[in-house]
Backbone as JSON, one array per atom type, in Angstrom:
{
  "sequence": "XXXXXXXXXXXXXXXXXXXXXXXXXXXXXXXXXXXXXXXXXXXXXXXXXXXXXXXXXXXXXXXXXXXXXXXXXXXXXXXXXXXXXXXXXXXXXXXXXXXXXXXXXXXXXXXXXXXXXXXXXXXXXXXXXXXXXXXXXXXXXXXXXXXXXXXXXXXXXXXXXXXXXXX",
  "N": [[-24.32, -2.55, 11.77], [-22.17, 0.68, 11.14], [-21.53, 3.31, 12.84], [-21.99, 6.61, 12.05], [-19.91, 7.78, 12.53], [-17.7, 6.17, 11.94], [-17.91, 4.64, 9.45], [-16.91, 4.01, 6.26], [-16.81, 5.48, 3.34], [-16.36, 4.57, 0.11], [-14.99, 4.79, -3.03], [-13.72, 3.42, -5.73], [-11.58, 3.67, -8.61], [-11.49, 2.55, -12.0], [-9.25, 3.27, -13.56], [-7.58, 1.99, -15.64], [-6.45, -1.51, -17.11], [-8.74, -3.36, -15.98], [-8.06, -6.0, -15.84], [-7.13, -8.62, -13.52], [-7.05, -7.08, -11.19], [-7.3, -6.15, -8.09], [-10.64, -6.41, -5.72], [-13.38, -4.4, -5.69], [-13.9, -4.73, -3.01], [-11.84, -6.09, -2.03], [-9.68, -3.93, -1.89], [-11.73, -2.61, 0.11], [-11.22, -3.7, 2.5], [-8.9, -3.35, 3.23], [-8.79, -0.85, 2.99], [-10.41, 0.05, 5.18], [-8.98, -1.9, 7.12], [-6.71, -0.19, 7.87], [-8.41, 2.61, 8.2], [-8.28, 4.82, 11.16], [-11.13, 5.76, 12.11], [-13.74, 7.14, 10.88], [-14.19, 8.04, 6.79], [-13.93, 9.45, 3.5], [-13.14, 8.03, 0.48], [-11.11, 7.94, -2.21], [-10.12, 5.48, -4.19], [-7.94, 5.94, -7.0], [-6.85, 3.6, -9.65], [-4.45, 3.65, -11.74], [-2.86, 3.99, -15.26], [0.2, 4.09, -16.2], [1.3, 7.07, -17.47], [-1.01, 8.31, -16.2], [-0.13, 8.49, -13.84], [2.76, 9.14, -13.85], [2.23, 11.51, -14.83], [0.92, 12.99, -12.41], [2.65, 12.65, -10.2], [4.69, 13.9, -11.27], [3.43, 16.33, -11.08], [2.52, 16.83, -8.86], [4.54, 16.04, -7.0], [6.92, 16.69, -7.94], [8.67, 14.53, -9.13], [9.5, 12.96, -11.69], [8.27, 10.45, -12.9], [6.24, 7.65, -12.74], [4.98, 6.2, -9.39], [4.32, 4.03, -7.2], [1.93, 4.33, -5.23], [0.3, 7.52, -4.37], [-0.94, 9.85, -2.21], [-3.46, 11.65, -1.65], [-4.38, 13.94, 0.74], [-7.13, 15.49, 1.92], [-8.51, 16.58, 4.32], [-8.37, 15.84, 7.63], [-9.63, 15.31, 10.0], [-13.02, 15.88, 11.23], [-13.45, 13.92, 9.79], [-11.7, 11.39, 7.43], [-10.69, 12.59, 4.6], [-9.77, 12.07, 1.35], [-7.58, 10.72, -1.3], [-6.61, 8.33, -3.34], [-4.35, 7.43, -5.43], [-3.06, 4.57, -7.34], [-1.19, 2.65, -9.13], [-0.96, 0.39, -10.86], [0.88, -1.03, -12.74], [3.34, -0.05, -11.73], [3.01, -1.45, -9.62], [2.91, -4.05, -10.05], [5.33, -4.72, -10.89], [7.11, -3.95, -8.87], [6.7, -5.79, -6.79], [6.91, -8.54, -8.04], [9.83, -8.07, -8.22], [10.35, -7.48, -5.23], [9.74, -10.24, -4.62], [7.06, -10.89, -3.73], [3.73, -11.59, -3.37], [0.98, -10.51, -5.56], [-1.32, -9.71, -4.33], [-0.39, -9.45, -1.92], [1.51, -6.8, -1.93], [-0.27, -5.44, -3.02], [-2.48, -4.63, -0.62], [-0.45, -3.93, 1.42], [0.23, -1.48, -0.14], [-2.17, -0.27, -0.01], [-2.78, 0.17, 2.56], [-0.51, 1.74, 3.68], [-1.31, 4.06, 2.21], [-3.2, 4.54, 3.0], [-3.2, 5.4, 5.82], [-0.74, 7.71, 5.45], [-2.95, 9.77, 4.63], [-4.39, 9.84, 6.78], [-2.35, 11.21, 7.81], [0.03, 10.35, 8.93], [3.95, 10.18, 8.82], [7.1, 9.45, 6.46], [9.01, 11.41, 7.01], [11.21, 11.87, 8.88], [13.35, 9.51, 10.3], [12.08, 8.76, 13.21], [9.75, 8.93, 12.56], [8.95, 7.95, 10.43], [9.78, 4.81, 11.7], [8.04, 4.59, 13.13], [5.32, 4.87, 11.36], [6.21, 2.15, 9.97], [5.89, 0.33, 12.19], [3.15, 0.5, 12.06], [1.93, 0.14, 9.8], [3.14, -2.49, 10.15], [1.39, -4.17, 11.99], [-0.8, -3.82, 11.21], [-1.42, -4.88, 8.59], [-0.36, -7.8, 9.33], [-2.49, -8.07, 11.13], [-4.23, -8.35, 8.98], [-3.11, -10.97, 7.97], [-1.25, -10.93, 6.58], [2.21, -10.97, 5.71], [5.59, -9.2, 7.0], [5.72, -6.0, 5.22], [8.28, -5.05, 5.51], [9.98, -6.88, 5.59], [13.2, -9.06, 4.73], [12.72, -10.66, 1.78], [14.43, -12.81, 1.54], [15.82, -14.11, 3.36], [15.57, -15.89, 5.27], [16.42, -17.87, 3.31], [18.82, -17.08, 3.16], [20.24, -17.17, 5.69], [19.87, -20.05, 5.84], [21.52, -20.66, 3.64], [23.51, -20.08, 4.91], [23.77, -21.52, 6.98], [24.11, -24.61, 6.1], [25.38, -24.6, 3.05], [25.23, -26.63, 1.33], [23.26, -28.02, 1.61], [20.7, -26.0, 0.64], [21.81, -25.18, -2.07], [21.14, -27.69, -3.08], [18.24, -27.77, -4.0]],
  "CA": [[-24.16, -1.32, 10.99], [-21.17, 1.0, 11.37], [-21.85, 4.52, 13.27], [-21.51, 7.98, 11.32], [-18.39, 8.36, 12.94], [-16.81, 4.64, 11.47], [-17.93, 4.34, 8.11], [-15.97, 4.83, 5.02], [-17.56, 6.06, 1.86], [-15.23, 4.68, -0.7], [-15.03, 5.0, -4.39], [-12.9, 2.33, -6.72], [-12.11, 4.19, -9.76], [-10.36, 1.47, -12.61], [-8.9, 3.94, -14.97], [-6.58, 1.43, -16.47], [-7.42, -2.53, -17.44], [-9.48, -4.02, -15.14], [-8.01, -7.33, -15.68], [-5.94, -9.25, -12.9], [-6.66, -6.37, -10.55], [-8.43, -6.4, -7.08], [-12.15, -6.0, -6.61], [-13.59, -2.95, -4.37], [-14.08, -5.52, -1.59], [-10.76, -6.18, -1.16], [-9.7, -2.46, -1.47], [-12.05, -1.95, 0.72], [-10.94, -4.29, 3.26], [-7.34, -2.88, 3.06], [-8.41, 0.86, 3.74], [-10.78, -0.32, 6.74], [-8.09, -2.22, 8.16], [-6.03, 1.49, 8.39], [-8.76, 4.19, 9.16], [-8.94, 4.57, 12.35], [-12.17, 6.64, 12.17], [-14.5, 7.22, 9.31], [-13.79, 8.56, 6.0], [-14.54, 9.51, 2.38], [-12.12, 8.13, 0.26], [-11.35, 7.6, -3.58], [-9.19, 4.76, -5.03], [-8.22, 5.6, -8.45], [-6.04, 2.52, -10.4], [-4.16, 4.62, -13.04], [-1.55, 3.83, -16.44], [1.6, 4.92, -16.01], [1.29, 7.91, -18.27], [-1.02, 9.4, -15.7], [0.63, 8.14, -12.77], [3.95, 9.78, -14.1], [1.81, 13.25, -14.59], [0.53, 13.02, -10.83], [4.03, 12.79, -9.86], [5.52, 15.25, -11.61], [3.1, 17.99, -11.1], [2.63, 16.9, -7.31], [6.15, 15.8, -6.21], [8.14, 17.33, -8.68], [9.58, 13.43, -9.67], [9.02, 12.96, -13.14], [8.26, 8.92, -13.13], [5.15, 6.84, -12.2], [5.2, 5.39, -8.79], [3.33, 2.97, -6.98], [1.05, 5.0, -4.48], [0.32, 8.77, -4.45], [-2.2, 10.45, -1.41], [-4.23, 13.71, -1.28], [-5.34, 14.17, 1.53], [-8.08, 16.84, 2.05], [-8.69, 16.69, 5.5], [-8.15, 14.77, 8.17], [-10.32, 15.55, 11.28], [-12.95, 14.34, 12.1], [-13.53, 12.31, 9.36], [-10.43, 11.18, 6.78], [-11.15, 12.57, 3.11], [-8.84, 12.13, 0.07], [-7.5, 10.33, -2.59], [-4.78, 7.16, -3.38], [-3.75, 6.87, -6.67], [-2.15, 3.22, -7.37], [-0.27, 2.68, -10.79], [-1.0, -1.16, -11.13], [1.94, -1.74, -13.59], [4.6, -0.38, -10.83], [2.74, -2.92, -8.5], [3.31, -5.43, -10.06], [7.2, -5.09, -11.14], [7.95, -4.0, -7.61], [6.26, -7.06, -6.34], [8.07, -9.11, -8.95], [11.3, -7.48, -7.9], [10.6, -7.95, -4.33], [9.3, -11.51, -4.34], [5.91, -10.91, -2.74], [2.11, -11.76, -3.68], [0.59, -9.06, -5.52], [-2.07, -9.63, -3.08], [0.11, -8.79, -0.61], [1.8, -5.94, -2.18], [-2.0, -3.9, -3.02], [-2.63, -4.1, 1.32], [0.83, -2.99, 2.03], [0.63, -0.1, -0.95], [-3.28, 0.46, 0.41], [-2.66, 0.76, 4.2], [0.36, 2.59, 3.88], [-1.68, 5.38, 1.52], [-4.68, 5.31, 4.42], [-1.96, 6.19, 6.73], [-0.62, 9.21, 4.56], [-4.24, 9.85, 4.35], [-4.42, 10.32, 8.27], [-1.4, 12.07, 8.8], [0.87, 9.74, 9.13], [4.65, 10.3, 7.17], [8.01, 8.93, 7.12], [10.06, 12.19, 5.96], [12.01, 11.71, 9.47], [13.72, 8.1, 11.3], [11.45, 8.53, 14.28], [8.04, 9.05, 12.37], [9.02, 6.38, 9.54], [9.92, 3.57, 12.11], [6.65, 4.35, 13.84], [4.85, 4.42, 10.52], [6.61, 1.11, 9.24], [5.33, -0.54, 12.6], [1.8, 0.46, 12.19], [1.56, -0.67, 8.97], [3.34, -4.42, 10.29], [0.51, -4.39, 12.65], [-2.63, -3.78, 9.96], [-0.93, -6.26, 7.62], [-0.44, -8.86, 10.15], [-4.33, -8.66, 11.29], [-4.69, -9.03, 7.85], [-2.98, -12.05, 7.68], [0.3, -10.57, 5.41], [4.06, -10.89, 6.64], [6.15, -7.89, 6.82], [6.09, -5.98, 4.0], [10.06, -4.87, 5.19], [11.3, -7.75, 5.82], [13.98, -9.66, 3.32], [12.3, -12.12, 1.63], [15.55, -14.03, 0.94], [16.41, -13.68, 4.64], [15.45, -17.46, 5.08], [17.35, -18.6, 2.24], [20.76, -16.42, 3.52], [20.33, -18.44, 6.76], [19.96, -21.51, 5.48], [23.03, -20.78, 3.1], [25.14, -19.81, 5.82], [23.89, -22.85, 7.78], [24.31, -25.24, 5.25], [25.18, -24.22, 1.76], [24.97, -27.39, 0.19], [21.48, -28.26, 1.14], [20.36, -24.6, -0.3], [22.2, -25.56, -3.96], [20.71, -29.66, -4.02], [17.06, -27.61, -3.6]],
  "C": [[-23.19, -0.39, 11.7], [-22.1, 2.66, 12.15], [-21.6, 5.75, 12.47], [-20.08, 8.05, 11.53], [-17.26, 7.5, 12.58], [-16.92, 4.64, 10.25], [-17.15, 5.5, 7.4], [-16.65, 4.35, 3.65], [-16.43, 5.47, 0.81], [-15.43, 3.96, -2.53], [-13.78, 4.27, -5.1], [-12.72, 3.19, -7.94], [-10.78, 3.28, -10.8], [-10.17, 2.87, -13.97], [-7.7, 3.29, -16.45], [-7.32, 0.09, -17.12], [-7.46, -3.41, -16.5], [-8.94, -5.1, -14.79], [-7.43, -7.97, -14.25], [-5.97, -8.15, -11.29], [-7.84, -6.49, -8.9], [-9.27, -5.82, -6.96], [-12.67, -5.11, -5.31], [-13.61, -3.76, -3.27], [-12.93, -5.04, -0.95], [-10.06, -4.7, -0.66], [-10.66, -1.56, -0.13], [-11.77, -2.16, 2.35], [-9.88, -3.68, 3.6], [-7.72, -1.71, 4.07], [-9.22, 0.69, 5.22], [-9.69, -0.23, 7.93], [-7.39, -0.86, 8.58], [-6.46, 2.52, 8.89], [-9.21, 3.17, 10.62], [-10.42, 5.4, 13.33], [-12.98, 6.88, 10.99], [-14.09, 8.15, 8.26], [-15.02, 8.53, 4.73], [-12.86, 9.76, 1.58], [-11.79, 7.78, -1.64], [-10.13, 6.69, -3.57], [-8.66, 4.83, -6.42], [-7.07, 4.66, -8.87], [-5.62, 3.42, -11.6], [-3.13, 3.81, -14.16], [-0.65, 4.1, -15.72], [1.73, 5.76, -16.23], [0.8, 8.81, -17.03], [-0.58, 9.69, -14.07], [1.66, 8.97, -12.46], [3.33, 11.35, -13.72], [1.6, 13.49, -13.44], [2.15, 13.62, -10.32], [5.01, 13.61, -9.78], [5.03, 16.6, -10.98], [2.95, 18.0, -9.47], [3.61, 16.76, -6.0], [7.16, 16.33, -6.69], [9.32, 16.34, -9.04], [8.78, 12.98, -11.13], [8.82, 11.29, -13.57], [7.18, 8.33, -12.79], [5.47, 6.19, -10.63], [4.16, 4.84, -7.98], [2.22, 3.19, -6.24], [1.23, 6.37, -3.99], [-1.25, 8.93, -3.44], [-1.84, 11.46, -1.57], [-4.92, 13.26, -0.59], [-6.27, 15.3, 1.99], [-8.54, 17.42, 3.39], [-8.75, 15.2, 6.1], [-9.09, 14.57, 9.75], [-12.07, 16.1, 10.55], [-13.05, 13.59, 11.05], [-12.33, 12.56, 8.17], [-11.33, 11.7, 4.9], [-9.83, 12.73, 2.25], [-9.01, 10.79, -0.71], [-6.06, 9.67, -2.82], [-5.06, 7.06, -4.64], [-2.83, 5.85, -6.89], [-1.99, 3.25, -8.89], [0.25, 0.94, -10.42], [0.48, -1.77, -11.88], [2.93, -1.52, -12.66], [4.3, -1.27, -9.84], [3.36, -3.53, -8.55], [4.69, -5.64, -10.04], [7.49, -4.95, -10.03], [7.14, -5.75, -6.86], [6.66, -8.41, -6.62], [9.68, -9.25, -8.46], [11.45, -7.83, -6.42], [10.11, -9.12, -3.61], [8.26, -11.28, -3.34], [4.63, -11.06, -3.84], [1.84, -10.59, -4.5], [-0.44, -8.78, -4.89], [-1.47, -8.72, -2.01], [0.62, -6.92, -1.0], [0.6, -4.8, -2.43], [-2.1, -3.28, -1.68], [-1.6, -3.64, 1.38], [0.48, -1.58, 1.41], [-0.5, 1.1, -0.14], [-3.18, 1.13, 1.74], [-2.01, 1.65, 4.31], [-0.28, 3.66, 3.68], [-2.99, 6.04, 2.53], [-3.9, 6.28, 5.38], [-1.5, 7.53, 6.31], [-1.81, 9.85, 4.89], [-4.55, 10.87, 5.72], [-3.41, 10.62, 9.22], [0.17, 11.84, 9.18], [2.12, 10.3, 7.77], [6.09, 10.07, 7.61], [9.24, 9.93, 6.23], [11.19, 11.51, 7.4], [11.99, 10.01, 10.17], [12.77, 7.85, 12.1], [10.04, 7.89, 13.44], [8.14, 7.6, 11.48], [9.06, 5.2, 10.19], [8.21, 3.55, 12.46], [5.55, 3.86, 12.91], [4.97, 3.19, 9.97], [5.84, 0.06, 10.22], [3.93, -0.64, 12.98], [1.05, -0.3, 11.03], [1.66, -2.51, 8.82], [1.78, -4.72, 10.92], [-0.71, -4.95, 11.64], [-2.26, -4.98, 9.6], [-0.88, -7.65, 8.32], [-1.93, -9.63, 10.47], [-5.11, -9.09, 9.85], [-4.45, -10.55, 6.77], [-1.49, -12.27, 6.48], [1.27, -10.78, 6.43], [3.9, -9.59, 6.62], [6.58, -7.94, 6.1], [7.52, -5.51, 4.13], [11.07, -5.96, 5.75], [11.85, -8.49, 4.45], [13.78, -10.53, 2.87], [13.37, -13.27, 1.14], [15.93, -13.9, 2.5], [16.49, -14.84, 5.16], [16.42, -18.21, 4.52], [18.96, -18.19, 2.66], [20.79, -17.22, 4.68], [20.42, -19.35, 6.51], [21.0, -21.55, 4.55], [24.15, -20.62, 4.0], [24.81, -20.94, 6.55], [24.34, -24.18, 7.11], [24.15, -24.82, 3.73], [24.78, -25.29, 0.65], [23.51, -27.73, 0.13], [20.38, -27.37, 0.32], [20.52, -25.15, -1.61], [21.38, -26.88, -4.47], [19.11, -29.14, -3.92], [16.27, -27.64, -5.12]]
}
């Protein structure tokens, strides 16, 4: 059993359709892997519609995108709120040839991170952020979510192009 000071309270909320989408476990597995201290945290899964409204009225970008934190506090224990917009999941996941497995943990960890402080407005803080999140993801058994998943394939075209084309 986890100590007062470890556990995380966390709330799944499917406001969209359920189908195809991952199940509080795994969500819950995700945000684990990132706090590094106990929390109270909400997941909500949204449309696009209210994804877009989040966006607008909280970033002042008028579009849906793929993970939005409020964080409410952060000491001592982590409280807020990730909003995921399932449909940009998936197309970016689509778009950047990855699992959508993989792509939920990347979107989730990253938003724990936000969550606790973490933020990549400047070079320094973003690299640091990018290699905390390789870390999580790794123990979790994911690649890196920034590396080029054709990065393989450009090697092996520049090493041999023809074996690439007879594939």
């Amino acid at each position: 059993m986890q100590t007062p000071g470890r556990r995380l309270d966390l709330a799944v909320q499917y406001a969209c359709n359920k189908a195809g989408l991952p199940s509080r476990s795994r969500f819950r597995l995700w945000a684990r892997a990132a706090l590094e201290g106990g929390g109270e945290v909400t997941i909500r899964l949204v449309e696009p519609g209210e994804g877009q409204e989040l966006n607008r009225d909280y970033r002042g970008k008028d579009y849906a995108t793929n993970v939005l934190s409020f964080p409410y506090e952060t000491k001592p224990r982590v409280c807020g709120d990730l909003v995921i917009c399932p449909a940009v999941v998936a197309r970016e996941a689509t778009v950047q040839g990855k699992s959508l497995e993989a792509h939920y943990a990347h979107l989730v960890v990253h938003g724990m991170l936000h969550l606790q402080g973490w933020d990549h407005e400047e070079d320094e803080s973003a690299a640091a952020m990018e290699q905390r999140e390789r870390e999580i993801l790794a123990g979790l058994g994911h690649a890196d979510p920034y590396a080029d998943p054709h990065a393989d394939l450009d090697a092996d075209l520049h090493a041999d192009p023809h074996a690439v084309l007879a594939r």
